[in-house]
C-alpha positions, 0 to 999 in steps of 0.5 A, a space after each residue: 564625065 559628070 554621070 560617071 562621078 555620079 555612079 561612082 558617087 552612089 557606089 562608094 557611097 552603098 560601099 561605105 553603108 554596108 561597111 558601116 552596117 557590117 562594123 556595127 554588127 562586129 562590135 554588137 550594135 547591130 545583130 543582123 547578120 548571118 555570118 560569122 563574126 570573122 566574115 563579118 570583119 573582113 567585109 566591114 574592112 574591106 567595104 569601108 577601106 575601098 569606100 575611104 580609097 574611092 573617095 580619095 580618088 574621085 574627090 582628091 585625085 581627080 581620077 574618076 576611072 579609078 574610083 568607079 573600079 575601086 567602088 566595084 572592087 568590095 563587091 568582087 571580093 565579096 563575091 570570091 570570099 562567099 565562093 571560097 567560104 562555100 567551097 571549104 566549108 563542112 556542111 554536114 
């Protein structure tokens, strides 16, 4: 159980990395991303509202399953949102 806190740990902890990096390029401190404003956005709120909701679950709830699907779960949406976004967009 200890390894597994520890991976759910290191993931939540990458999640709320990138979700800070992302809201730091919304609000123009940072400018290294190469998507648009919007995209950007959205990954900054689904990153760090995941990242806030796995730390809950792993260190107030102490339901390690949860947080370790949790700490995925940014990943798999960010994955269908960059599907999605290829799929409509016009590249002409």
């Amino acid at each position: 159980m200890i390894f597994l806190k520890v991976i759910a740990f290191i993931l939540l902890a990458a999640d709320a990395i990138i979700g800070f990096r992302f809201f730091l390029n919304v609000i123009g401190v940072l400018d290294t991303t190469k998507y648009s404003v919007t995209a950007t956005a959205l990954y900054a709120v689904i990153f760090l509202l995941l990242a806030a909701a796995g730390f809950y679950f792993l260190f107030f709830q102490p339901d390690i399953r949860k947080a370790l699907l949790i700490s995925t779960g940014p990943w798999v949406l960010l994955l269908l949102v960059m599907l999605v976004s290829l799929i409509t967009g016009d590249y002409h």
